[in-house]
N, C-alpha and C positions, 0 to 999 in steps of 0.2 A: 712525678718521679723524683725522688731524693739524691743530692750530686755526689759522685762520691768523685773525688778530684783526681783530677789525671794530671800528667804531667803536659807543659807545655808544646815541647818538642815532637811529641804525639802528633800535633795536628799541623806544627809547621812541617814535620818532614812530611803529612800525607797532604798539603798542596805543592810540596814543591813536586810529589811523584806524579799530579792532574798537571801540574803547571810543562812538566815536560812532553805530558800526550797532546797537549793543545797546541792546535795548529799555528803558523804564524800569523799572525795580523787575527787574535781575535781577544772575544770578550765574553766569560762562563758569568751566568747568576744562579745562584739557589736563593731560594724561598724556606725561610722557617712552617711548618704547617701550621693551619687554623687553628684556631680552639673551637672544638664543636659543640652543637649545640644537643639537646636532650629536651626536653618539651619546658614549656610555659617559660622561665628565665633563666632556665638551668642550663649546665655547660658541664660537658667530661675535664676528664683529667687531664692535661696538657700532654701531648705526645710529638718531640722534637721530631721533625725531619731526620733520619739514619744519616740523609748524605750533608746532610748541613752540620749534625752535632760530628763526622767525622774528619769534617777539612776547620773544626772552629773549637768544639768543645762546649760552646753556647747552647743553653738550655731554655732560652728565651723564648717567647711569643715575639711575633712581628721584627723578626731580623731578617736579614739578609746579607750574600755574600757576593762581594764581587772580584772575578780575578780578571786581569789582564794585563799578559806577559809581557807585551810589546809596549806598552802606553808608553809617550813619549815623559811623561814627567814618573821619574821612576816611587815617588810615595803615592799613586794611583795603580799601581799593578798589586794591590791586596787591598782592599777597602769593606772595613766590617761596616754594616749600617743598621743602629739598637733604633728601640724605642724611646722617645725619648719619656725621660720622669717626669712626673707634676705633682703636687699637692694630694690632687684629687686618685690617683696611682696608689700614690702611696699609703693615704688611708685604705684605701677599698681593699687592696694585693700587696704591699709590701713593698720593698724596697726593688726598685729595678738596678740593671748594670750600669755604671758612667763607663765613662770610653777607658779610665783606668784599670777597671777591674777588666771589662771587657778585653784588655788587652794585655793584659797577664792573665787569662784564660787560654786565650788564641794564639799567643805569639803577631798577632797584627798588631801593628803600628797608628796606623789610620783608621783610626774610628769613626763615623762620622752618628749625626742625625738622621733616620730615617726621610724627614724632612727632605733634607738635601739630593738624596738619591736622584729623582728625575734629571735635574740641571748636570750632574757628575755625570748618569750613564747614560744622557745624549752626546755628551761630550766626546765620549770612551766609545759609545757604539758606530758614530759617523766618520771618526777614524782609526775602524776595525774592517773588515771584508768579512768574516764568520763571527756568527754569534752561538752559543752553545748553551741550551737549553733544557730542563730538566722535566720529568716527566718520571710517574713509578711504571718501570716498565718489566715490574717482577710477574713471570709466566705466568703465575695464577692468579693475580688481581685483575678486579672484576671493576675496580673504578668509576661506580656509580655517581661519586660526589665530586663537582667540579671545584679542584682543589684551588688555592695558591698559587702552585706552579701554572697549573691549565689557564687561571686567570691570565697571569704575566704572558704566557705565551699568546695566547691572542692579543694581548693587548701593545708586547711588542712587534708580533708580524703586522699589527693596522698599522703600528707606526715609523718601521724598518720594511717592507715588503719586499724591498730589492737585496738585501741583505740574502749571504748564505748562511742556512739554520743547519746545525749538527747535536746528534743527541748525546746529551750530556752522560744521563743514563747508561749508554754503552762503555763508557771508560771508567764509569765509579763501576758498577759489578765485576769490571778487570782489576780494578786498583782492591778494592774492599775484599776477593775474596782471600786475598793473604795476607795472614793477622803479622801484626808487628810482636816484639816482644812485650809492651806495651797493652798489645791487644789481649795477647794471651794469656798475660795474669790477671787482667780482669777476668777473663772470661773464667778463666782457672776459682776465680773467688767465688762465681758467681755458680759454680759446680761447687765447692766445696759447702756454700750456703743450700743446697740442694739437698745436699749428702745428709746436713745437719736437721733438715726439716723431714727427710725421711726415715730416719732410726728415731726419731721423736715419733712419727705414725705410728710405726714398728710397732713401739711399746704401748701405744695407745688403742690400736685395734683391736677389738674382739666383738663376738657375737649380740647384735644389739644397737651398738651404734651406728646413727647416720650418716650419711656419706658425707652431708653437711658441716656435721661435727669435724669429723677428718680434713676436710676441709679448711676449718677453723683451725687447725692445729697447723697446717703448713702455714696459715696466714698466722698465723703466730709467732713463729718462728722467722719465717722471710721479714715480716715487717718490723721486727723489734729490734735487727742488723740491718737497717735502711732499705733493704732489697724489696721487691713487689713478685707475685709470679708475671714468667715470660711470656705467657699464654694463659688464657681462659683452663685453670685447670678441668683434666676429666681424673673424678673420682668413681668408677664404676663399678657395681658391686654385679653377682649373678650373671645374669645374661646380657646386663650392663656391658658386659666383657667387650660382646661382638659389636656396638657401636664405637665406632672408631671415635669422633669427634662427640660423645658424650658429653656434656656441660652440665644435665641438669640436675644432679649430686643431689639428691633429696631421699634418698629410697633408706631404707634398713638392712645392714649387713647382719644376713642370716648363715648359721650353722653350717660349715659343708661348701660353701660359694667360696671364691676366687675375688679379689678385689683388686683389679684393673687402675694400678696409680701413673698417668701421666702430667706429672706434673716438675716444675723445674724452676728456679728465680733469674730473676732477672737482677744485678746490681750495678748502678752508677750508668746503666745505657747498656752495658751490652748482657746478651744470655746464657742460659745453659739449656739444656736437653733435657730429658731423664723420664723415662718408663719401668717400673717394676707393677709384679702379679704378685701379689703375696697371700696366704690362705687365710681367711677371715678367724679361722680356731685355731690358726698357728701351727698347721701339722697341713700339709697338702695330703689326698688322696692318692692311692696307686695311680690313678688313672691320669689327677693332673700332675702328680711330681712325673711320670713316663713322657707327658704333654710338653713339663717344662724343661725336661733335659733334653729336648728333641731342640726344642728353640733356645736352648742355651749353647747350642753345640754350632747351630747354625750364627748366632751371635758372635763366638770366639772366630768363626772360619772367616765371617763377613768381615770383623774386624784386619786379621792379616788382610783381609783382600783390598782395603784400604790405601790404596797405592798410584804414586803420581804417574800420570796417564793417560791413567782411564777416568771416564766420566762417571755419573750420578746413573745415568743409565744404563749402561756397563754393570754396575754394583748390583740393580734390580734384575739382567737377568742371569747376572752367579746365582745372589739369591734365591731365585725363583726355583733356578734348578736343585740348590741344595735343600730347599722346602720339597721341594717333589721327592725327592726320595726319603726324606724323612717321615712323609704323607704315607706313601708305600709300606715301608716298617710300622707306620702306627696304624695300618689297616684302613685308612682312609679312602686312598686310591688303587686300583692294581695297575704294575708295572704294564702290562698291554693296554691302561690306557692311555699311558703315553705315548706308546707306539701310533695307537689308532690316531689320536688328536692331530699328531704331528707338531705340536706347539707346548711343550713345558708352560707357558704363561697360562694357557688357557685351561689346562690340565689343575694346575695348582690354586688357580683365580675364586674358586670359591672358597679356599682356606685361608688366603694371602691377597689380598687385593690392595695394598700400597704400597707404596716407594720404600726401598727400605734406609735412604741416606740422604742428607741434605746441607745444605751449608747453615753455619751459627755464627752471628754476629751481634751487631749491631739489631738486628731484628731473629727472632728466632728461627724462622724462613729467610735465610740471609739472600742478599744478592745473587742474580749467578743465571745463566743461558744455560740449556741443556747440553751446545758441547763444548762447555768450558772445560776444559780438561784437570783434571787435579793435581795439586802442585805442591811441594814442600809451605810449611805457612798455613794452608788452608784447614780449617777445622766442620768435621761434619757429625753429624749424628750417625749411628747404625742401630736400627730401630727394624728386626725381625720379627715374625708373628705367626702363629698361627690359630683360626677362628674355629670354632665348632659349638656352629648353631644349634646344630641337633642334639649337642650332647649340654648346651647351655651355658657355655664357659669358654673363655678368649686368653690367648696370653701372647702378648708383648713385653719385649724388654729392651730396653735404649741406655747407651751412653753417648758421652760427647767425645767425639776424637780428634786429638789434633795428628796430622803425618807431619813428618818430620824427612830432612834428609838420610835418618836411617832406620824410620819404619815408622811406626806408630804409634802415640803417646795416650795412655787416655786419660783423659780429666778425672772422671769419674772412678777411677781403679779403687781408692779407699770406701767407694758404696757400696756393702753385701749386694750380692745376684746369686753366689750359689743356691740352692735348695735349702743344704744344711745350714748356712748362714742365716738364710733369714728365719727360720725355723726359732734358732737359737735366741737370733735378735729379739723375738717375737715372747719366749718363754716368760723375758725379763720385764 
């Protein structure tokens, strides 16, 4: 990932906002995450820790953080700990942090040696009573790979056992889901570099090309501005539509099809969102332009309905309900069978079957418990849809939104959604 430089103050005011939820008499550590492996000697791309690159700014392999509020010597209640450089480092990978640079990233003071860490945080942990511990505890990870963090933790309860453990995780997805001003013009940039890779597609699609190609062009565009995509893009042509989490972009956009663009950049760590359907010949059909003003309508409503509150769950079932009647009008469903179902979810589940909002951060699936309540600050997606298998063609459409304390901002407002827009975009 490429750094794009934040200001210092960023990460010292977000420990001093952990430093206040933490209990008295304790002692917090994060772990940077592994570098993982890929077969025979290979290794993926470095991908920081969310909660460590947001209390540090450090983009490093093999750091770690330590907070503790109470320590009696007051240059041990912030203690960053780098890898340290060699010779042999620095041929292979490049130049690593000293505790200098390290700490005009951070705003920490005390840098030390990874080295050193054991001797400091027996120190720090024997006169503590809580230790607070990190762990990815986002609803939908599935956490097959025993990380970093899972190490540390067994390896501090064999050698704390009497020690009280609290999870860390619960107070970063409180603190993380409300973006600073800081947060939000990154994330703002990282939308507007969205915006840029997608009116580049615009004029580049037509009948013929692979989804591959298309493909190529976002990565064109994100990567030549430092930025990466935020996710595994899906470029979906045809019937592509109805596969929600589509990756395997390889087919040919023919005549008449629908092509299904979820994709978005990520810049400097944090992301954006962004789904559009746009017609592969540059003119939609009656049938999907009637499809997509049905789901553009329900998009503008979802977005007011964006409001501190209510939850993530909440939002899906307005949604749902405002899909089912739009189901209704496009001949999908008849109004008695909602009646009969007794359940709008279940009535509309074969045309709509996900979430339609979620938090954007630091990760694109940002932090966050189902009833976290939504709150000025917080920036989410609203990503509406409706699928039709039988008829061979899917449309979604997503922006990134931040709420605010007097309604709702959206990142994304400069990207075409209309019909006639991207029609237009598309001629050129």
């Amino acid at each position: 990932m490429k750094t794009i430089p934040l200001p210092a103050q960023l990460f010292v005011r977000n420990r001093e906002r952990l430093l206040n939820a933490l209990a008295p008499h304790s002692v917090a550590v994060l772990n940077a995450n592994d570098v993982m492996p890929t077969n025979a000697d290979g290794t993926m791309g470095f991908q920081q820790n969310a909660d460590l690159f947001y209390l540090t700014g450090i983009n490093q392999e093999e750091t770690r953080l330590v907070l503790a509020p109470d320590a009696f010597d007051p240059a041990q209640r912030e203690i960053l700990f780098l890898r340290q450089p060699s010779e042999h480092l620095s041929i292979w990978e490049g130049h690593k942090l000293d505790p200098a640079e390290a700490a005009k990233i951070s705003g920490i003071k005390n840098v030390k040696w990874l080295s050193d860490f054991p001797a400091i945080f027996r120190q720090l942990a024997c006169a503590a009573d809580v230790l607070y511990l990190n762990t990815n505890e986002h609803q939908r990870a599935d956490n097959p790979v025993v990380s970093r963090d899972a190490r540390f933790v067994r390896e501090c309860q064999r050698q704390f056992p009497l020690h009280r453990y609290e999870r860390l995780a619960r107070l970063m997805h409180t603190l993380r889901a409300v973006k600073s001003d800081y947060e939000i013009a990154a994330i703002q940039a990282a939308c507007h570099l969205t915006g840029r890779g997608f009116k580049r597609v615009c004029r580049f699609v037509r009948p013929g090309v692979n989804e591959a190609e298309i493909e190529a062009e976002f990565a064109h565009e994100f990567i030549r501005h430092k930025g990466q995509f935020a996710y595994p893009p899906i470029i979906a042509s045809g019937a592509n539509n109805n596969i929600l989490h589509y990756v395997q972009n390889d087919q040919i956009c023919r005549k008449g099809e629908l092509l299904l663009l979820d994709v978005a950049a990520g810049l400097g760590n944090y992301m954006s969102d962004l789904t559009r359907t746009i017609p592969v010949s540059g003119r939609f059909t009656r049938r999907q332009k009637q499809v997509y003003a049905a789901v553009l309508r329900v998009f503008r409503a979802m977005v007011r309905a964006i409001v501190p509150g209510k939850t993530t769950r909440d939002l899906r079932a307005e949604c749902e309900a405002l899909i089912a009647r739009e189901c209704v009008d496009l001949g999908l469903i008849r109004a008695s069978q909602l009646r009969k179902t007794g359940s709008v979810g279940a009535a509309v589940r074969p045309y709509f079957m996900h979430g339609v909002s979620h938090p954007i951060g630091l990760d694109v699936h940002d932090a966050t418990y189902n009833h976290l309540q939504i709150a000025p600050g917080w920036v989410l997606s609203c990503e509406p849809g409706i699928y039709l298998k039988d008829e061979g063609f899917g449309i979604r459409l997503e922006n990134t939104i931040l709420v605010t304390e007097t309604g709702q901002r959206d990142l994304m407002a400069d990207v075409p959604i209309e019909a006639g827009e991207i029609e237009a975009l598309m001629r050129h």
